[in-house]
PAZAPA-4460 file (N, C-alpha, C; in steps of 0.05 Angstrom, whole numbers, plus 32768, in hexadecimal, padded with zeros to 4 digits):
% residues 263
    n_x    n_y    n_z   ca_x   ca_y   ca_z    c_x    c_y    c_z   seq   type   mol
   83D3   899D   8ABA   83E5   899F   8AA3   8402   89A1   8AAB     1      X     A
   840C   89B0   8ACB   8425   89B1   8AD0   8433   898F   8AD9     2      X     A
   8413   897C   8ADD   842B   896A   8AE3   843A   8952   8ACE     3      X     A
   843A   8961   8AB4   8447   8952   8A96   8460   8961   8A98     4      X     A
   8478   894F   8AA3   8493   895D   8A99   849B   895F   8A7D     5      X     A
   8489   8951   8A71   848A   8952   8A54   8478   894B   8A41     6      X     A
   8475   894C   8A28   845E   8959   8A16   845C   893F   8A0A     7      X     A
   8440   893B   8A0A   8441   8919   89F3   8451   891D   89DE     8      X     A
   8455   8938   89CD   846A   8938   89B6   8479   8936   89B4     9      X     A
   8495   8944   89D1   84A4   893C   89D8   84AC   891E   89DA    10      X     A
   8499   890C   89E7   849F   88F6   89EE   8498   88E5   89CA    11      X     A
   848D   88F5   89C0   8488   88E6   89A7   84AE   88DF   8990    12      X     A
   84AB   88FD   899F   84D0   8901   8988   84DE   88EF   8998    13      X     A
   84DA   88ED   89B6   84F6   88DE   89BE   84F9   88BC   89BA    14      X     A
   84CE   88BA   89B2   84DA   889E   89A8   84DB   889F   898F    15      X     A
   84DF   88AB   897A   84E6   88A3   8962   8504   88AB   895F    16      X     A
   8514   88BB   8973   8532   88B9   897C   853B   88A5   897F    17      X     A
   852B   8895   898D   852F   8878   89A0   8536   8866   898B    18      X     A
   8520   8868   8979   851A   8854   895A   8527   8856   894B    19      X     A
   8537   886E   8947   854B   887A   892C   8565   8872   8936    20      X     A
   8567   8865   8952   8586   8866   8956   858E   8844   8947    21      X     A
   8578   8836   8954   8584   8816   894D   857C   8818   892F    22      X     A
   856B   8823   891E   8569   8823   8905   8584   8826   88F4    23      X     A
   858B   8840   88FB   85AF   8849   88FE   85B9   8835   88F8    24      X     A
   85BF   8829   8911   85D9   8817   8919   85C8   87F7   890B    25      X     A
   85BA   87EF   88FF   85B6   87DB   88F0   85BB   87DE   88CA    26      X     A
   85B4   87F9   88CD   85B5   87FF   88B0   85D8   8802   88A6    27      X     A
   85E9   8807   88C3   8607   880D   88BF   860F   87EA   88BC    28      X     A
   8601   87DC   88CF   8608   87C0   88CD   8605   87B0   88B2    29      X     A
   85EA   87B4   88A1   85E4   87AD   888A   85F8   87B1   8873    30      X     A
   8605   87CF   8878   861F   87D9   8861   862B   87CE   8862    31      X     A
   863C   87D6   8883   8659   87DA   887F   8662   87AF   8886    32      X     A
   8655   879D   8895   8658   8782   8892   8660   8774   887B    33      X     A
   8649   8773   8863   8654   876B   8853   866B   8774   883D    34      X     A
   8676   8790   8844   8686   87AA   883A   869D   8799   8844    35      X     A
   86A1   8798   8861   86C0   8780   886A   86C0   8766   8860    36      X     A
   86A5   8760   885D   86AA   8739   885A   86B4   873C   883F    37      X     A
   86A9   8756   882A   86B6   8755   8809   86D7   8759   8806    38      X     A
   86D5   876A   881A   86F3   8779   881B   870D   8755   8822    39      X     A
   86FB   8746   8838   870B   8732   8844   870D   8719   882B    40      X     A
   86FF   871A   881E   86F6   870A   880E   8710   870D   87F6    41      X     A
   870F   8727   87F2   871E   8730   87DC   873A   872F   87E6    42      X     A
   8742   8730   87F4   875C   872A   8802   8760   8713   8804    43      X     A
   8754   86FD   8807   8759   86E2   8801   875A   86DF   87E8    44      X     A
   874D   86E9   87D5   8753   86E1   87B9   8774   86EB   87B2    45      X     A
   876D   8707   87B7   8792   870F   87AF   87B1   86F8   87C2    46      X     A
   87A9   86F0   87D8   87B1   86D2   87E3   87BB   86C4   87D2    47      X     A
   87AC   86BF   87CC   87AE   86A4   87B4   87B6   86A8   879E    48      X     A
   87AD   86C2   8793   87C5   86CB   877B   87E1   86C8   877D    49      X     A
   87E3   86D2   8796   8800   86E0   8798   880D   86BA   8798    50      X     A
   87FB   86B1   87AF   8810   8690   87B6   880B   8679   8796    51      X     A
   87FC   868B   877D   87FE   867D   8770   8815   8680   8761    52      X     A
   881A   869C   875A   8834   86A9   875A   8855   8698   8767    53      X     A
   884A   86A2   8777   885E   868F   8786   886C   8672   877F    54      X     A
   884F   8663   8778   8858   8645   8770   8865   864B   8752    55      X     A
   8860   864D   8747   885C   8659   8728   887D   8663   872E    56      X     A
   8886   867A   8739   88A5   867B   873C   88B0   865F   8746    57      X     A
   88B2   8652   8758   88B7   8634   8762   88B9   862B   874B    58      X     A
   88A2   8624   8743   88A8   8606   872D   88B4   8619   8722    59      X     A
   88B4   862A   8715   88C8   863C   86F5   88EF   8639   86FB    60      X     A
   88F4   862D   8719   8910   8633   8724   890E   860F   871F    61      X     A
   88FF   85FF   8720   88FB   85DF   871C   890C   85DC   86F8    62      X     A
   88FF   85F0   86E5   8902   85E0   86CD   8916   85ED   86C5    63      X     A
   8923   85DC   86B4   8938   85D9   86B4   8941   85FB   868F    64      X     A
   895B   85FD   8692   895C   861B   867D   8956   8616   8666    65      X     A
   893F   8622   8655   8939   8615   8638   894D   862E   8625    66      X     A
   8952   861D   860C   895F   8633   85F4   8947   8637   85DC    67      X     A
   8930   8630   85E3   8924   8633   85D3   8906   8644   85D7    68      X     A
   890F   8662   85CF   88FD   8681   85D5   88FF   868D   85B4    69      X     A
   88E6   868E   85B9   88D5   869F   859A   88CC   86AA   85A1    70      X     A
   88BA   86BF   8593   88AB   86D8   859D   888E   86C4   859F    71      X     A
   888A   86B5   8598   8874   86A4   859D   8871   8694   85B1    72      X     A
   8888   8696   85C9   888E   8686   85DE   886D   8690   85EA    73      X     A
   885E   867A   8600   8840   8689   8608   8857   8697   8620    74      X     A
   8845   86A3   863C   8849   86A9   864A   8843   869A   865C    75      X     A
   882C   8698   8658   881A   867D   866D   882B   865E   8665    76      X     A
   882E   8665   8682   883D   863C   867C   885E   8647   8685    77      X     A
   8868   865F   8683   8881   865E   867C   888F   8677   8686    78      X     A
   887E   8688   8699   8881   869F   86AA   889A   8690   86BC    79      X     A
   88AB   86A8   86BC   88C6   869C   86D1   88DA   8688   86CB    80      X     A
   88CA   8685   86B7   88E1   8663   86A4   88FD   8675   8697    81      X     A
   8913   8666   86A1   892C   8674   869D   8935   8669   867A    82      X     A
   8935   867A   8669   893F   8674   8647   8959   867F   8646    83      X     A
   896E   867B   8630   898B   867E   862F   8980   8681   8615    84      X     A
   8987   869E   8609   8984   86B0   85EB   89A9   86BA   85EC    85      X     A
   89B0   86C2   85D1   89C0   86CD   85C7   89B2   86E5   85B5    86      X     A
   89BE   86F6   85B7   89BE   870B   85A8   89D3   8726   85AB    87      X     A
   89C8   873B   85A4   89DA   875D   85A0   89C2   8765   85AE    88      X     A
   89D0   8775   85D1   89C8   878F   85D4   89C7   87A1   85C4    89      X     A
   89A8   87BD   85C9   89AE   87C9   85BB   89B1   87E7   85CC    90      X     A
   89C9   87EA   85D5   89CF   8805   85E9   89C6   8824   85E2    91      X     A
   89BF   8820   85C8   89AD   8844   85BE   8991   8847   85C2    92      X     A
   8989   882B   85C9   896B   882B   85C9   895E   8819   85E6    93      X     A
   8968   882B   85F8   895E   881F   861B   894A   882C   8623    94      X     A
   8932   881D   8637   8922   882C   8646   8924   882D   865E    95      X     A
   891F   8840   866F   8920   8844   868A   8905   883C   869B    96      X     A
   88FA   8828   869F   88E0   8828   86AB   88E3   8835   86C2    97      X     A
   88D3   884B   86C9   88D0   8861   86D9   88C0   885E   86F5    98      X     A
   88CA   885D   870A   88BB   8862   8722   88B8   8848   872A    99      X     A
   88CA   8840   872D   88D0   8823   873B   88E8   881E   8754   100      X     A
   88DC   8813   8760   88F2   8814   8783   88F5   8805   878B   101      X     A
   890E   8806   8793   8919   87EB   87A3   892D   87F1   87BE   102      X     A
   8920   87E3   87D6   8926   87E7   87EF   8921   8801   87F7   103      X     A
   890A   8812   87ED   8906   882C   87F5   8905   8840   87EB   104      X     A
   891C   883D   87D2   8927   8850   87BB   8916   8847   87A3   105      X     A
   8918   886C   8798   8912   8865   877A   8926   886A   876A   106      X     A
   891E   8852   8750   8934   8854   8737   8922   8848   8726   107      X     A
   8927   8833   871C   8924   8833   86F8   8933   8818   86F5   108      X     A
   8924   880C   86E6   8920   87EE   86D3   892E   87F2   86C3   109      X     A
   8945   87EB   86B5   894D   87EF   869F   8947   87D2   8688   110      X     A
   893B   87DC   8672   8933   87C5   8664   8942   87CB   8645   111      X     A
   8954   87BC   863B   8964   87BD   8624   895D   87A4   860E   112      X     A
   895C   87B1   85FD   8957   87A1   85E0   896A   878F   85DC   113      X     A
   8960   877B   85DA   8977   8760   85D4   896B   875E   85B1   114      X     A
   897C   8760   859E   8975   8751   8581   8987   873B   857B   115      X     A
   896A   872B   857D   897B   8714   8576   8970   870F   854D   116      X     A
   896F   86F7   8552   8969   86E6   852A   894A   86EF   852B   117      X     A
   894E   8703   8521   892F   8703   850C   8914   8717   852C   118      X     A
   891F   8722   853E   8919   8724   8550   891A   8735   8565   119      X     A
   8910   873E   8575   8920   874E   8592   8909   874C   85A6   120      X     A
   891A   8747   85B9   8913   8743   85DB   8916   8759   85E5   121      X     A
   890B   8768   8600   8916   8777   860F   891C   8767   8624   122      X     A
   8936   876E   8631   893F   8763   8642   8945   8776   8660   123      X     A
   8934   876B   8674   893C   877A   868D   8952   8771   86A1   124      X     A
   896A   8788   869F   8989   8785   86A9   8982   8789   86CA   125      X     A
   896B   878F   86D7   8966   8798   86E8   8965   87B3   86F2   126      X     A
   8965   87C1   870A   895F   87D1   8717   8975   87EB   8722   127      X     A
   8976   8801   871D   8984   8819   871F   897C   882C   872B   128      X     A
   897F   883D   873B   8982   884B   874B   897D   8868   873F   129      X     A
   8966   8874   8748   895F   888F   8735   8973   88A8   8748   130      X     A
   8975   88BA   8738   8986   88D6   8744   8971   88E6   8744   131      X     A
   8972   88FD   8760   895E   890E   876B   8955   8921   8753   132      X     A
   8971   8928   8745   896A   8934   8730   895E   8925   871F   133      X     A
   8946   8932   870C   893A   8911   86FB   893E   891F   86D7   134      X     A
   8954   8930   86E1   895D   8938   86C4   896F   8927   86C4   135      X     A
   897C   8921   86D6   8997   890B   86D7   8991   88EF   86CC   136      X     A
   8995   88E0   86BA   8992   88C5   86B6   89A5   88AC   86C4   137      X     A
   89A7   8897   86C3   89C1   8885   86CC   89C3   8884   86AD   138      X     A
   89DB   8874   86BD   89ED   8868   86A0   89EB   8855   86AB   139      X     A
   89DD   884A   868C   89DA   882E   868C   89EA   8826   866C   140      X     A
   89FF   882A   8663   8A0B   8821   864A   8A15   8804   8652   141      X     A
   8A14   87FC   8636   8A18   87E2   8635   8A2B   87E0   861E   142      X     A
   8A37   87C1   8619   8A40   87C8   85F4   8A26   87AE   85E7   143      X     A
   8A2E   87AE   85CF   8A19   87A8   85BE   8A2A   878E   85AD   144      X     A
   8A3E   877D   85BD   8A4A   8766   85B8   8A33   874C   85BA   145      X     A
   8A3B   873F   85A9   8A2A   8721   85AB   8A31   8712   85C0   146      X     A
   8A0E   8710   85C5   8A19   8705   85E5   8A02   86EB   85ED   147      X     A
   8A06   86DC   85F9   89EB   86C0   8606   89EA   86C7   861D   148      X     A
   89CB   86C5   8621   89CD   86D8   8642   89B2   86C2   864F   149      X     A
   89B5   86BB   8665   8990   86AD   8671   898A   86C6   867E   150      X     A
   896B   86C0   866F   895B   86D8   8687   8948   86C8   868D   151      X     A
   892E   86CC   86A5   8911   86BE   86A9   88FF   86D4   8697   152      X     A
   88F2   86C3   867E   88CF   86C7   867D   88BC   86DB   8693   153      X     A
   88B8   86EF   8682   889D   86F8   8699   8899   8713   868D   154      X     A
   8886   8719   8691   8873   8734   8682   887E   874B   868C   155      X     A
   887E   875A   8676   8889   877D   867E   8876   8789   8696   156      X     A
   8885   878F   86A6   8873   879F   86C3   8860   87AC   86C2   157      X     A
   884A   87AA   86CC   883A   87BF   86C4   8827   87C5   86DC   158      X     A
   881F   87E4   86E1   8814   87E4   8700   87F7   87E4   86FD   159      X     A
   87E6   87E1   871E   87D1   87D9   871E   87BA   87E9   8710   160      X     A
   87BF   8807   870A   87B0   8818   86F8   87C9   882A   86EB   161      X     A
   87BD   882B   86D4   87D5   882F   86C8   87C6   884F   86C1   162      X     A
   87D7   885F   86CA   87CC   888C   86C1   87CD   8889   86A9   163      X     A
   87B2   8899   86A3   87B5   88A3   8680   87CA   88BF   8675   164      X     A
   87D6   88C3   868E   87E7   88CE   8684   880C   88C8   868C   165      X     A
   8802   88B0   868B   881F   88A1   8692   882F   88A4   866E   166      X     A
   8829   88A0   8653   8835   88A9   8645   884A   88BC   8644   167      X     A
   8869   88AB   8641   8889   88C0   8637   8882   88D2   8623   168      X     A
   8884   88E3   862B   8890   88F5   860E   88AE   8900   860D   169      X     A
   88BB   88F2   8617   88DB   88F2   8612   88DF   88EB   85FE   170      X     A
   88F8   88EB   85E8   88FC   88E0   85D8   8917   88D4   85D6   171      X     A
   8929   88E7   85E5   8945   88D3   85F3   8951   88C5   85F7   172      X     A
   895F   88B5   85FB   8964   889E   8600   8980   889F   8612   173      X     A
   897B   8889   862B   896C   887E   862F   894E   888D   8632   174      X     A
   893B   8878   8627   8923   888A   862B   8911   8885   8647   175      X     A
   8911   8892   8659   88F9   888D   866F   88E1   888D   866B   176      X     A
   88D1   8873   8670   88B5   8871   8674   88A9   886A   868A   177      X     A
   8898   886B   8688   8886   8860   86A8   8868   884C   8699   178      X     A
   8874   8835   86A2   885B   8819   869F   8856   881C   867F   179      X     A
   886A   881B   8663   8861   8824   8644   884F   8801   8646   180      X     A
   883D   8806   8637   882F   87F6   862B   8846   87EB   8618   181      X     A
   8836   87CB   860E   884E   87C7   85F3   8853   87D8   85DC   182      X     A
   8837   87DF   85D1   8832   87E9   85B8   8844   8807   85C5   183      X     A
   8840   8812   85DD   8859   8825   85DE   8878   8823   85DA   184      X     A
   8876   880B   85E2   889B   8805   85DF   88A3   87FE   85C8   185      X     A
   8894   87E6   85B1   8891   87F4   8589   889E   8809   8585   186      X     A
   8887   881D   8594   8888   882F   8581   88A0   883F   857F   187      X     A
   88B1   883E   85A2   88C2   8851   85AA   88DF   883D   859C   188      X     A
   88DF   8829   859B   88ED   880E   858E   88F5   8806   856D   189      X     A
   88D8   880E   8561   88D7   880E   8547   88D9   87F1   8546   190      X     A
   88D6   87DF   8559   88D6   87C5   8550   88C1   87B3   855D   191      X     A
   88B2   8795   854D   88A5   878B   8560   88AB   877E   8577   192      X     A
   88A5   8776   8589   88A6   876C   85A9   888F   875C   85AD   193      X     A
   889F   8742   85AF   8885   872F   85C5   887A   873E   85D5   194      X     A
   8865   872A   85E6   885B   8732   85FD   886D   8725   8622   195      X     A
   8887   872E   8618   8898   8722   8635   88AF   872C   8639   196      X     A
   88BC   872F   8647   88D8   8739   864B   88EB   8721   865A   197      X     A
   88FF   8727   8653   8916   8715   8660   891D   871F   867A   198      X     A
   891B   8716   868F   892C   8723   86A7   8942   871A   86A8   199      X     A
   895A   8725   86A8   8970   871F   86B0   897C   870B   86CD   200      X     A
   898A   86F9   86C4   8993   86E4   86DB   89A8   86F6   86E2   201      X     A
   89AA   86F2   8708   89B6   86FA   8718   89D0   86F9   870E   202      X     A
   89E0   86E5   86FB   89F8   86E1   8700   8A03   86F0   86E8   203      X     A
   89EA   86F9   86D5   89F7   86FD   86BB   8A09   8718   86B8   204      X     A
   8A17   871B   86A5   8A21   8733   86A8   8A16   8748   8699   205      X     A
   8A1B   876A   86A2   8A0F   8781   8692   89F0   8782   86A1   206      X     A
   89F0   8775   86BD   89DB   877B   86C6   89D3   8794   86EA   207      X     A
   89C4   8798   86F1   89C5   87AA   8702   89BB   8799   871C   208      X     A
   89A3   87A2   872D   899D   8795   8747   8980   8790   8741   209      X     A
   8981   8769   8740   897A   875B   8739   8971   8748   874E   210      X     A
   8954   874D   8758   8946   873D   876E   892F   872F   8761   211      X     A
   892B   8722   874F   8917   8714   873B   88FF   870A   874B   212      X     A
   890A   8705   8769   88F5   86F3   877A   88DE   8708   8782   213      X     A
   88DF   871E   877B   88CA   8737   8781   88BF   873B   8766   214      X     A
   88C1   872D   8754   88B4   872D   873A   8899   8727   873D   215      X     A
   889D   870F   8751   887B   86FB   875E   886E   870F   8766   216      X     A
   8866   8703   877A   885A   8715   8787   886E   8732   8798   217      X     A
   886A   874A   8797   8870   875D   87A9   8879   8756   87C9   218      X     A
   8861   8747   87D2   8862   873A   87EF   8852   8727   87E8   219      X     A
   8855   870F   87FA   8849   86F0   8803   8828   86F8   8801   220      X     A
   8819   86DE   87FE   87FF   86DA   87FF   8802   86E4   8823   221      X     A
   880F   86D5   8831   880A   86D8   8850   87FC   86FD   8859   222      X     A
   8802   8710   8847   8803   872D   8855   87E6   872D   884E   223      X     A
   87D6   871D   8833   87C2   8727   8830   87AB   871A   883A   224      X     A
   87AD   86FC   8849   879E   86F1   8865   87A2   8701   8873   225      X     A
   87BD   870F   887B   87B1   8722   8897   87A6   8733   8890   226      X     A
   879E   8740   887B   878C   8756   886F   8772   874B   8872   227      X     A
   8771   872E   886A   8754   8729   8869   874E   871A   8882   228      X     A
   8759   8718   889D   8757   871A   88AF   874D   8733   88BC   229      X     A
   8757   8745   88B0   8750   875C   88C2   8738   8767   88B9   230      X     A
   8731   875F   88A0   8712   876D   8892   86FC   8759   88A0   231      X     A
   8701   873E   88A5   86F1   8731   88AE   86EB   8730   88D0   232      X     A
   8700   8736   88D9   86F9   8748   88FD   86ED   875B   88FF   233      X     A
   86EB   8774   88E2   86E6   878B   88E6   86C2   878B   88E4   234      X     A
   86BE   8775   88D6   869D   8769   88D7   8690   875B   88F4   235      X     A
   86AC   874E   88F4   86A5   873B   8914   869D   8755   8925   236      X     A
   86B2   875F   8922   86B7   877E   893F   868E   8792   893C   237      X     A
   8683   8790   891E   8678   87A5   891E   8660   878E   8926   238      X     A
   8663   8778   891F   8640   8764   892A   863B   876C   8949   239      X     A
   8657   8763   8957   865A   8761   8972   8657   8781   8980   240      X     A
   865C   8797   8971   8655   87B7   897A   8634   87BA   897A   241      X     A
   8629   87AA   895B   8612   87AB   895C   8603   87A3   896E   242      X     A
   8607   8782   8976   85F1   8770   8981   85FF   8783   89A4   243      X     A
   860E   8787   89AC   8610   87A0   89CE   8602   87B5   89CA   244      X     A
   8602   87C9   89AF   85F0   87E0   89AC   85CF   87D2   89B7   245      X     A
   85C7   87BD   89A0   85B5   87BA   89A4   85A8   87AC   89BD   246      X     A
   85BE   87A1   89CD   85AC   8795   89E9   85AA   87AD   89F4   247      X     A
   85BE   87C1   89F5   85B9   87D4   8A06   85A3   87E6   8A00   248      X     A
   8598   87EF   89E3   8585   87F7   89E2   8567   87E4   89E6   249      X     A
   856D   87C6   89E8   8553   87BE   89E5   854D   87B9   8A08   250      X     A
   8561   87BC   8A13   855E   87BC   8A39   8556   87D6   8A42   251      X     A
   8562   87F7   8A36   8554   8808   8A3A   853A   8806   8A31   252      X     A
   8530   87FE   8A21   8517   880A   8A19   8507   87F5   8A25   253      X     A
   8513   87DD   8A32   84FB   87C9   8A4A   84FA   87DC   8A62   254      X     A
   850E   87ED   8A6B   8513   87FB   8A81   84FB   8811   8A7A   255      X     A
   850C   881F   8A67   84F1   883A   8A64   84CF   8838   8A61   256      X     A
   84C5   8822   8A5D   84B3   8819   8A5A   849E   87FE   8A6B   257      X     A
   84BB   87F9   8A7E   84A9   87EF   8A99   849C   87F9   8AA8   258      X     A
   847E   87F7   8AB1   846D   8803   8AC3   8479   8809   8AE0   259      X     A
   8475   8814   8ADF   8484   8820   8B01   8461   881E   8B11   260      X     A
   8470   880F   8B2E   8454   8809   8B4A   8457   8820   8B60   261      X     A
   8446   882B   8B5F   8445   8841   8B77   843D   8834   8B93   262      X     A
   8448   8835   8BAE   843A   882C   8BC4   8426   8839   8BD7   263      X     A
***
């Protein structure tokens, strides 16, 4: 009996140790593989958004300035298309879109009521600079003279999940919001509103800091191939960890289980 350094049960657990490890490491391969190829996958799609984006600004700098915008203008077809409106600012009734940055800093969108015939636009003058204090507002006054102004076509900002408790309850004016739905800006407005805003052209006057070309995309299709480059190595990386785990366990266990010759 002393000459068993170890107990058939012993040797029973250490091979089902043996068995549980590559089970492990196949069952991690089964997840997390197709987990990167979705991830890489989905990064190519946002790619292609963004460079459709892209074209879509291109051609919109191709056609040529239309004077002819109704609240029935579509959006589709006409995102970025530069229109020339006349109307009256209306300087008592501005919003502050809230929590927006540029080059690092936060400030605020300023978007002002243009009334024109039978109508009103909001119009974005561009971008302002918030104060640490956030009791502090800018001044953003304007006067409320008749004026023809070009802005580009393109939808009120809005972020990728929008908080249910992103709702102003300010009532002030200017009033600060963060991402208002339309039917919010109605209501705070008292008036109807398409579904688009005017951005203000670089050259016009009564406007602030004005980079339109970040309207597209944030960043290039290019950042989100290297994203989906890197989800699709991170699959490559885990096959190639696998198939070394597993030679090395399938060479120990030819080792542990070759007959050994006594002379």
């Amino acid at each position: 009996m002393g000459d068993k350094p170890y107990s058939e049960g012993n040797a029973a657990a250490s091979e089902r140790a043996s068995l549980g490890r590559p089970a492990l490491a196949t069952a991690i391969l089964v997840m997390a593989v197709p987990l990167f190829i979705s991830a890489g996958f989905w990064q190519l799609s946002r790619a292609a958004e963004k460079q459709a984006l892209l074209d879509q600004f291109a051609q919109a700098l191709q056609r040529p300035v239309s004077g002819e915008l109704s609240p029935q203008t579509p959006l589709t077809g006409n995102r970025y298309r530069r229109f020339r409106v006349s109307g009256r600012f209306d300087p008592q009734h501005q919003i502050l879109l809230d929590n927006m940055t540029q080059g690092g800093k936060n400030g605020y969108q300023v978007l002002t009521p243009l009334r024109m015939a039978g109508w009103t636009v909001l119009v974005n003058r561009g971008w302002v600079p918030g104060s640490p204090d956030r009791s502090e507002l800018p001044d953003v006054a304007v006067a409320d003279n008749m004026r023809t102004l070009t802005g580009r076509l393109s939808n009120l900002p809005s972020p990728g999940l929008r908080l249910a408790a992103g709702d102003s309850q300010e009532r002030g004016w200017p009033r600060r919001m963060l991402f208002p739905q339309r039917g919010e800006l109605e209501a705070a407005l008292g008036v109807s509103l398409p579904d688009f805003q005017l951005l203000l052209e670089a050259g016009e006057a009564d406007g602030y800091t004005r980079d339109w070309q970040l309207v597209a995309p944030e960043f290039g299709p290019a950042k989100h191939q290297g994203y989906a480059l890197q989800w699709f190595s991170f699959a490559g990386l885990t096959v190639i960890f696998y198939a070394v785990l597993m030679r090395g366990w399938f060479k120990s266990r030819r080792s542990h289980h070759q007959p050994t010759t006594s002379s």
